[in-house]
N, C-alpha and C positions, 0 to 999 in steps of 0.2 A: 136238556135246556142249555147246559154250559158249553156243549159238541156244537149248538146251533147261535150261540152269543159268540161263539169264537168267529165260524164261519162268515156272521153280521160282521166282525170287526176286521177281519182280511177282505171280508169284500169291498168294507169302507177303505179300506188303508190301499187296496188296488184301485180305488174310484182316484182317489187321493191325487196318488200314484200318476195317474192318466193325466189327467189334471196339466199337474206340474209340466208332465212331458211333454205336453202341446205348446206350451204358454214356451214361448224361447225368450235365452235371458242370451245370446253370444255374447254381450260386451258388459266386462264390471270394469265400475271406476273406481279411482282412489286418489285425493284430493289430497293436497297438502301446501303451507304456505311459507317460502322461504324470504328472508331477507334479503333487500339490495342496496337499502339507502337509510340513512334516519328518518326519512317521510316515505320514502316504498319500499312494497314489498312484492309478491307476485304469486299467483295462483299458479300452481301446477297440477296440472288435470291429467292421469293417465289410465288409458286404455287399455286393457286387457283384451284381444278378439280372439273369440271361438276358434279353429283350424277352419279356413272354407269360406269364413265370412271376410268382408270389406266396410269398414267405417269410411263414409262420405270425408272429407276435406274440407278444410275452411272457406276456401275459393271454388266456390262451382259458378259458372255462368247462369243466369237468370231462366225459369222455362225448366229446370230439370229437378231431381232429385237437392233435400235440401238440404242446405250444407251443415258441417257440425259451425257450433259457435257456444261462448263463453259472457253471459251476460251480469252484469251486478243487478242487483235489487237498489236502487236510487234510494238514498239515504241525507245526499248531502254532506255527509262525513270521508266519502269516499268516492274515488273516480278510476277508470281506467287513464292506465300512464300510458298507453302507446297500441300498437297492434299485436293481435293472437300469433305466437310462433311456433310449431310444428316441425316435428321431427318424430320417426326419421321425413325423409324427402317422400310425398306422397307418391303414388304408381302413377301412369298416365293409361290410356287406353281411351280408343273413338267408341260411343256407343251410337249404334246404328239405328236404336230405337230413339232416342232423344236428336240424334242430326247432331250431336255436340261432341266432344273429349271432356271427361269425365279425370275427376282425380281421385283417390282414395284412400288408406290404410289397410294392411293385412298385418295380422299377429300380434301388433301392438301400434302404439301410438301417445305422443306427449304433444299437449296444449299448453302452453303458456301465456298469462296474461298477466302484466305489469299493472299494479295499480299504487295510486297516490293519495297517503292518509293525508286529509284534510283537517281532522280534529283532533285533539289530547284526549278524549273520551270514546275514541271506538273501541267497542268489546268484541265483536265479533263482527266479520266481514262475510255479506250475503250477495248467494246468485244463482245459477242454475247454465248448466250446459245443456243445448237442443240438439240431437244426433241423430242419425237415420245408416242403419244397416242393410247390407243389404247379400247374401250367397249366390250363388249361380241358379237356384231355382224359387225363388222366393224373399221378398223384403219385408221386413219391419215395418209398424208406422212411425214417424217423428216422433219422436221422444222426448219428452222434458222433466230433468233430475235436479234437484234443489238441490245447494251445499250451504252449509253454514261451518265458517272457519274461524275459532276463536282466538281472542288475542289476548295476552299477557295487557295486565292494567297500567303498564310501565315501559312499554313494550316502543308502541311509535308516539308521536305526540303534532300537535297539529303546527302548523310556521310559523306561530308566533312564541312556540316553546316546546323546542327541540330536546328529547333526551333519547341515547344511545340506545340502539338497535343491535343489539349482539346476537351473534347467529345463533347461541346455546340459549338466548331466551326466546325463539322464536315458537309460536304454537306448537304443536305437536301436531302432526300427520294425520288426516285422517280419511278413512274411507269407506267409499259408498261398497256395499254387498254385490248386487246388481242393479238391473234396471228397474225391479219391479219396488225396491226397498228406496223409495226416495224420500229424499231428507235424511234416513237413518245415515250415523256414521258410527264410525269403532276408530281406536285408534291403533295405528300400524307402527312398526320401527322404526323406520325412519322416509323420507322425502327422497326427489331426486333432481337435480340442476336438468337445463333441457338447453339445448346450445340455441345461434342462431340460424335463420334458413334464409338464405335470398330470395325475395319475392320470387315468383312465377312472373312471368312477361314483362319484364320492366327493360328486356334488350330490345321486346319488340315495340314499347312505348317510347325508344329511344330512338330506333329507327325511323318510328312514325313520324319522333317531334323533329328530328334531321333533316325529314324530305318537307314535313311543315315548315321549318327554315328557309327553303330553299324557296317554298313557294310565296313568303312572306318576302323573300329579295324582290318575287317579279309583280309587286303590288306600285301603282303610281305614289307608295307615300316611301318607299324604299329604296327602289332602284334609280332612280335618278342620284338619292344623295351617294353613290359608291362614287362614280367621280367626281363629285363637288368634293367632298369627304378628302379621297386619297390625294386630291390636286393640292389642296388647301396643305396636307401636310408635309408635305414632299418640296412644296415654292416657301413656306413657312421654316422649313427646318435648315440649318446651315449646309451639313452634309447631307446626304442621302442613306449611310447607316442613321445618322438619328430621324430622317424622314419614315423609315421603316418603322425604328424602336416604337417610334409615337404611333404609328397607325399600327402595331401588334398591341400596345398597351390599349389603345382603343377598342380592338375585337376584345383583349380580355374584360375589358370594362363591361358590354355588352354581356356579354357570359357572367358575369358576377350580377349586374340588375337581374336577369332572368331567374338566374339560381337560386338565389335570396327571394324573388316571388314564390318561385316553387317551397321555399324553404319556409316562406310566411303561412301557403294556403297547408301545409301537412300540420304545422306548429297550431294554427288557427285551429282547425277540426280535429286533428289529433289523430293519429294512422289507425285506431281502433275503430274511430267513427268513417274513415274511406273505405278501411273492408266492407261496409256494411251497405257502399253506395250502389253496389252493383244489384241489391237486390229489392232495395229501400224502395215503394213508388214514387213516395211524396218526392224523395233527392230527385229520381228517373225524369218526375213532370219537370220539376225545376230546371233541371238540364235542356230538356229537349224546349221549353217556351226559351231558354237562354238561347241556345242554337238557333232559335227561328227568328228571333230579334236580331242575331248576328246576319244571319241571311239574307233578312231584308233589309240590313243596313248594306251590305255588299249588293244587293241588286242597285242602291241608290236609293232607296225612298228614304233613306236620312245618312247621317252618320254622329259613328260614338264620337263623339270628340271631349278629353277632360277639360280641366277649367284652365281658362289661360291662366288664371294665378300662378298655377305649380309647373307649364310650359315657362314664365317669365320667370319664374325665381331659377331654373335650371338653367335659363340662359344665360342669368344676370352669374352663374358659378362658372358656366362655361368662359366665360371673359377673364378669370381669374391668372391664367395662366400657368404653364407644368402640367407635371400630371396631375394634380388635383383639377385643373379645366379641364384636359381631356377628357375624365372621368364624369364630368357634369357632361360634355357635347355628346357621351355616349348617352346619356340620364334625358339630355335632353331627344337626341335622335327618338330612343322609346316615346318617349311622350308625344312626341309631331306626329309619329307614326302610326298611334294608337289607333286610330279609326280604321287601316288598315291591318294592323296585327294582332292588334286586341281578341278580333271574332278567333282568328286562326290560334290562340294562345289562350285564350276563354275554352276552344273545345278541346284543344290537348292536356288541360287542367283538366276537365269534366271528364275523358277518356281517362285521365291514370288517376285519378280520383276512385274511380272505377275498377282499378286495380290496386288501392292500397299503396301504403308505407309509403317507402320514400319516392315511388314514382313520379307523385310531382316534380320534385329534384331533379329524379333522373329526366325525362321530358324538358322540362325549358336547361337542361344542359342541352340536350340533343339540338334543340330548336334554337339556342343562343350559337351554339356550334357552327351548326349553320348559316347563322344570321353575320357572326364577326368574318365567317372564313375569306368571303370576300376582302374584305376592308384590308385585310392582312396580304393576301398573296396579290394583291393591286396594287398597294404599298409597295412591296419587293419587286416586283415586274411590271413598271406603271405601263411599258409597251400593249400591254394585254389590254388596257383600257380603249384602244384604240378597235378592238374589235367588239365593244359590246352594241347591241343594237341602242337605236337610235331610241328616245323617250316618245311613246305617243299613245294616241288609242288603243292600243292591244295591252296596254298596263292595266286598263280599265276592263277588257276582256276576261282578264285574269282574275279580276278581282268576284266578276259575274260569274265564274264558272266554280270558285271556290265556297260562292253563295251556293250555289245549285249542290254542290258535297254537304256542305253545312245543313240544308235542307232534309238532305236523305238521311242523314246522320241523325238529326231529329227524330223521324218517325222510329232508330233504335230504341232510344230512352222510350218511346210512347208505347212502343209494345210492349217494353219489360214494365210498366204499370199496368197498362192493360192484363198483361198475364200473371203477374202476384195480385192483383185483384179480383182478378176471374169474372172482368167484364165481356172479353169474347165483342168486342167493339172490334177491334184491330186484329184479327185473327191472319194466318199467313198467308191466303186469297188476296184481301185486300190490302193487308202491308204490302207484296209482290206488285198489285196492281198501283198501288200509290208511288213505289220505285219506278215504275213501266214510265209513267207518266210523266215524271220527276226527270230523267234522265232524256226520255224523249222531248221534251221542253229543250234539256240542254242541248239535245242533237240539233234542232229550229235554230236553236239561239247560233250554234258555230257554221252553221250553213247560211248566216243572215236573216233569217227569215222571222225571227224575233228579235225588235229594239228596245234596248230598253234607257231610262233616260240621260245617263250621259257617257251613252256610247256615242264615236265620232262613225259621223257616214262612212261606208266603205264604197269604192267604184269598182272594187273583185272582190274573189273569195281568194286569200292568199291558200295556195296550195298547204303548210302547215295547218289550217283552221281546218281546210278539206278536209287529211287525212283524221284527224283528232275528232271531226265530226262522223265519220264513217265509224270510225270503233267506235264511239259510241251511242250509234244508231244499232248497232251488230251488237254490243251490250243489251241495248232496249231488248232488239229480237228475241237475245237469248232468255230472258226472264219470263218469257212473253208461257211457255210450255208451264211454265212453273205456277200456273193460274186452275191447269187443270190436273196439278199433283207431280211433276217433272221434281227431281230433286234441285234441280240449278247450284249445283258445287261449288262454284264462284262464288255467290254470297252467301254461302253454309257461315253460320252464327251470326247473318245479320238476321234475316226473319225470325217468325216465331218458328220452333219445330214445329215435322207434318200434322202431329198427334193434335196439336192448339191451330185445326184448322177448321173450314166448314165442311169440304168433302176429304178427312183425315188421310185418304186413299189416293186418294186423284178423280175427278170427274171421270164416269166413265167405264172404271177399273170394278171388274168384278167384286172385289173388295168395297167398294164405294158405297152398295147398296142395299140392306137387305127387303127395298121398295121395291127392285124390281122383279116381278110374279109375286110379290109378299099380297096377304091381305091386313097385316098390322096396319091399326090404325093412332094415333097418337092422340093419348086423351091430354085435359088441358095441364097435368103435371106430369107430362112424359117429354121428352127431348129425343135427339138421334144420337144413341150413342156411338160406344167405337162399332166401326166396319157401319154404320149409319142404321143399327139395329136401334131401334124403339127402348126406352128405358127411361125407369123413374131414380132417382136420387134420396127419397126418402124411405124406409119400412113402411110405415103407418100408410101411408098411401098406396104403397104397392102391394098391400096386404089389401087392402078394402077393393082395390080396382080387380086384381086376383079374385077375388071371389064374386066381385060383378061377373067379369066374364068366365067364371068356371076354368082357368087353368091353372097349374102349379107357379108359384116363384120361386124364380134362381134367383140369390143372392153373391153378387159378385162384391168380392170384398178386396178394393182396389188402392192405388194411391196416384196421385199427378206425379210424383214421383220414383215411381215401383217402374223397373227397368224389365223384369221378367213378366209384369201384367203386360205391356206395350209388346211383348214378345208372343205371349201368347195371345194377343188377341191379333195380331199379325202371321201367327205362324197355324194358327187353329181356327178363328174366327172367321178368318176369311175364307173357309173352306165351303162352300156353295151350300151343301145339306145341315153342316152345322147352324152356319147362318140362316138360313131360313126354319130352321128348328126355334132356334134362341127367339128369330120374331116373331113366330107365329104360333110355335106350342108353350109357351112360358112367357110370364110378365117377369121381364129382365131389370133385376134394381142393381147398379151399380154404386155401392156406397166408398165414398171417398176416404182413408182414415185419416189423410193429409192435409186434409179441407182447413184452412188458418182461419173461416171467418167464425168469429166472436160468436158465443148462445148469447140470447139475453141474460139479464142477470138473474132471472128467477128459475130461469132452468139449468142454470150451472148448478154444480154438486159437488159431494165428494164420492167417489166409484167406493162401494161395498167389497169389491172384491180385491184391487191393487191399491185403494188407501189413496190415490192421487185425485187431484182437484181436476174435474172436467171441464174446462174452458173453451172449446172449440168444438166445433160439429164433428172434425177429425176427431177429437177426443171422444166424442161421443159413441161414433160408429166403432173407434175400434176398441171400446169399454166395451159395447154392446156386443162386437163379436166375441172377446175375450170372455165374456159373464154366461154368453149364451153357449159357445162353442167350443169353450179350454183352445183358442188358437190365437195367434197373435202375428201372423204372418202373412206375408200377398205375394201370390195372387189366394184368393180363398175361393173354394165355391159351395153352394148348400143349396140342396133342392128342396123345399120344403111344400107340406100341403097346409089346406087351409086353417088347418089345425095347430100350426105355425109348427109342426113337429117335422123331424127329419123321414123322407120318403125312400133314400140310399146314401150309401156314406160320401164322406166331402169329398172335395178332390184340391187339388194346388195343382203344383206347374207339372205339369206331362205336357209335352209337343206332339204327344200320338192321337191323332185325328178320329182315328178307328175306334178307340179308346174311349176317346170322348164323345164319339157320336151314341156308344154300346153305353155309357154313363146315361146321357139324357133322355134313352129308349130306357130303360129301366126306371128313370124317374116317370116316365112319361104314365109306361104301367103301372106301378106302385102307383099313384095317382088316380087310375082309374080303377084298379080292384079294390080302391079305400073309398071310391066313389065322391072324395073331395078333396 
């Protein structure tokens, strides 16, 4: 009896064992809160990674894997002071499977987030980081790990009564075990400072806002005033070095308005809430109805114009005289202008909004850069004025075709809602086609053959319109493949990726179908999934309909996210016999773990087995594979009969075809020798 109670307790403690070793923990964190001000302090959140694995980055593009991030728990008491910073510098690398560049961590990793006490009563500062891992053969699902950091009672105090913040009484350190112990902390020895990191793309939002400059000179609210402008100061000034001095203090005026916009809209949302805009819908809608207001103000059917009140009061400074007038004629130029620069400076705001920190800044520097450089070197060399073109209808052209950008720029923001919503409205077919269309419009409009209302008649095609309208007619062309699955490289990161299409494959492409010779048919809670194979998104349904028609369920246990799922169902799926296996001998459920949308509130829980709150359908599926299967990883796969019990063991990421087909034949058997 005791030979056979031992044997029970090692077979438990191997069950145990088993267990554990499935369930992956790669990444522990460990939290701690240092000092920076008498009212802030900062979270430092650091990563520990497995050897092999990669923690996602703060910045990932919309449509892919989801980024890590640092949220508080709203209290009132407390706010975030600024944006999350990260170090070391993340990796870069193109993933082939998403159409995007991807950033990451390996080995380790520090998040930093500055926040700002607002009360004399905060005890403790609450929130939670969301993170997603991910190794060369299999990802994690999204993750979310509670911290609670507590505070000395004497510690910060709120703005109306300030006492000192000294670094020795600052909390003590503390940290999370792993992923699966959330909330729990212990405390450690000590914290670590985390330096700062230069945004990612702010050279290229600088470039962008530069050539926005340059295109905001050739608007009819602009380019006429460069010689009114430099004439006036040049006949105005004694000398010709103080003719200069005045029209360089002028561009810098220009550049100080812009910069101090950009410096008001970061200050306004605060660079924590701009990281967030890239992913956000609700910001995405708002941007892209803003863009489309800009566009049809640029085609003519109205225009922005502000209140003469704040044109008249700029005027009335401009009059003043010295630099303090020039500084209003610059104050005022913006303002006259506004109906023209506004749309063009409204979407380089919404673009580096998009990117966080201080990109606003950087942008309307780029763009005021551009906008003064004239005024300045026409100043210096008024002979150059003598060769600018003359003012007329093509100013107004400019302004139409900058509409037609603004336009297509819109339908970005509409897909990145579209795709954090998982509406599948705007999928990459008809984004492609709505550009096709969009651009081909413009091609009509520079060949004449669209008016629109206060264009002046033309008697030719000036050969510059010609050639401007041929490229992008030969642009239209090129997009045109991209309808039936073509990659179109040119505008890689504007659509949605392949995967968030209707035919994921391309029309056509053996991969596209597994309708053609299939006899699957789609019942009313089945969709086409990847390679256009037949699949439910629920168990409970895919069990009941499995036993309607008598064959086994595979359960693919997947993420919108998971970069080696989107590999093997591209490098294995699409394999002619697997594919027609998957539709036709199996009722195929792909369950999401990464799914964001909401359960109701009476089917939320607390998981029995990880102690974490289920909030999400992701939470749910990948609670459910974890409880049912000791796994925690994707791609997953499980053949089961109708007995919900396992038919052959699981499988994850293999790219071996052969492999996989000798898997589904064995499930296929075990299924029919078990006769259910």
């Amino acid at each position: 009896m005791r030979k056979q109670n031992l044997l029970l307790f090692f077979a438990f403690f191997l069950g145990v064992f088993s267990l554990k070793s499935q369930v992956l923990e790669p990444v522990k964190w460990q939290f701690s809160l240092n000092s920076v001000s008498d009212t802030e302090v900062e979270i430092v959140a650091e990563a520990a990674i497995d050897e092999g694995w990669h923690l996602y980055s703060v910045n990932l593009p919309g449509g892919g894997p989801v980024p890590t991030s640092i949220s508080l728990i709203e209290s009132g008491k407390y706010e975030a002071a600024g944006e999350i910073k990260q170090e070391p510098q993340p990796e870069k690398q193109y993933d082939q499977a998403f159409n995007m560049e991807l950033s990451w961590f390996s080995n380790s990793a520090t998040l930093t987030l500055p926040v700002r006490i607002k009360s004399s009563d905060v005890k403790v500062v609450e929130g939670y980081v969301e993170f997603m891992v991910c190794d060369d053969e299999q990802c994690l699902p999204p993750d979310r790990l509670d911290f609670s950091l507590p505070l000395e009672d004497d510690v910060v105090a709120g703005s109306d009564e300030v006492t000192d913040l000294k670094e020795e009484e600052a909390a003590p350190p503390v940290e999370v075990v792993s992923q699966g112990d959330e909330g729990k902390v212990e405390p450690v020895e000590d914290g670590s400072e985390t330096g700062d990191e230069e945004k990612r793309g702010n050279w290229g939002i600088f470039w962008m806002s530069f050539l926005g400059g340059f295109a905001a000179l050739l608007t009819p609210c602009v380019f006429p005033m460069i010689p009114m402008t430099v004439s006036f100061f040049t006949k105005q000034s004694k000398t010709k070095a103080t003719g200069i001095r005045s029209a360089f203090f002028y561009g810098i005026s220009i550049i100080v308005i812009y910069v101090v916009l950009g410096t008001v809209v970061t200050a306004i949302f605060g660079a924590d809430v701009l990281n967030r805009l890239s992913t956000d819908p609700w910001f995405n809608l708002f941007f892209a109805a803003l863009l489309i207001t800009f566009a049809v103000s640029f085609f003519g059917a109205f225009e922005i114009i502000l209140p003469n009140a704040w044109i008249s009061a700029a005027d009335k400074g401009a009059d003043k005289g010295g630099l303090l007038g020039i500084f209003f004629m610059a104050f005022t130029l913006a303002l006259v202008s506004f109906s023209c620069t506004g749309p063009i400076v409204g979407t380089l705001i919404v673009q580096a909004a998009s990117v966080g920190g201080i990109a606003p800044v950087i942008g309307m520097l780029g763009f005021s850069l551009a906008l003064a450089l004239p005024f300045a070197l026409f100043a210096a060399f008024p002979g150059w004025l003598n060769s600018l073109p003359k003012s007329g209808g093509w100013l107004n052209s400019v302004k139409v075709f900058l509409g037609f950008l603004e336009l297509a720029f819109a339908f970005k923001f509409l897909s990145i809602t579209d795709m954090v919503l998982g509406l599948h409205i705007l999928e990459r077919e008809v984004f492609i086609a709505i550009w096709i269309t969009i651009f081909g419009a413009l091609g009509f409009y520079l060949m004449g053959k669209i008016r629109l209302p206060h264009d002046s008649p033309m008697e030719y095609l000036p050969v510059s319109r010609m050639m401007l309208g041929l490229l992008v007619f030969a642009f239209t062309i090129y997009m045109i493949p991209g309808l039936w699955g073509a990659p179109v490289n040119l505008i890689s990161g504007f659509p949605p990726p392949s995967n968030y299409a209707e035919s994921p494959h391309g029309v056509g492409n053996r991969a596209s179908g597994a309708g053609r010779g299939s006899t699957a048919s789609l019942s009313e809670d089945m969709h086409l999934g990847p390679q256009g194979i037949p699949a439910f998104d629920d168990y409970d349904k895919a069990l009941a309909y499995a036993q309607q028609v008598n064959k086994p369920l595979l359960l693919d246990f997947t993420g919108k996210g998971c970069t080696n799922c989107r590999k093997m169902e591209d490098a294995v799926w699409s394999d002619p016999t697997v594919r027609e296996m998957l539709a036709n001998d199996f009722v195929l459920t792909s369950l999401y773990v990464d799914f964001r949308q909401q359960l109701p509130e009476d089917e939320k829980y607390v998981s029995p087995v990880t102690g974490k709150k289920i909030r999400t359908v992701g939470n749910k599926w990948s609670d459910f594979q974890i409880s049912r299967f000791q796994r925690n990883s994707q791609p997953h796969y499980v053949i089961l009969g109708h007995d919900e019990e396992k038919l052959v063991e699981d499988r994850g990421y293999n790219t071996d075809i052969e492999a996989y087909i000798d898997w589904l034949k064995r499930g296929l058997r075990a299924f029919e020798e078990r006769g259910k």
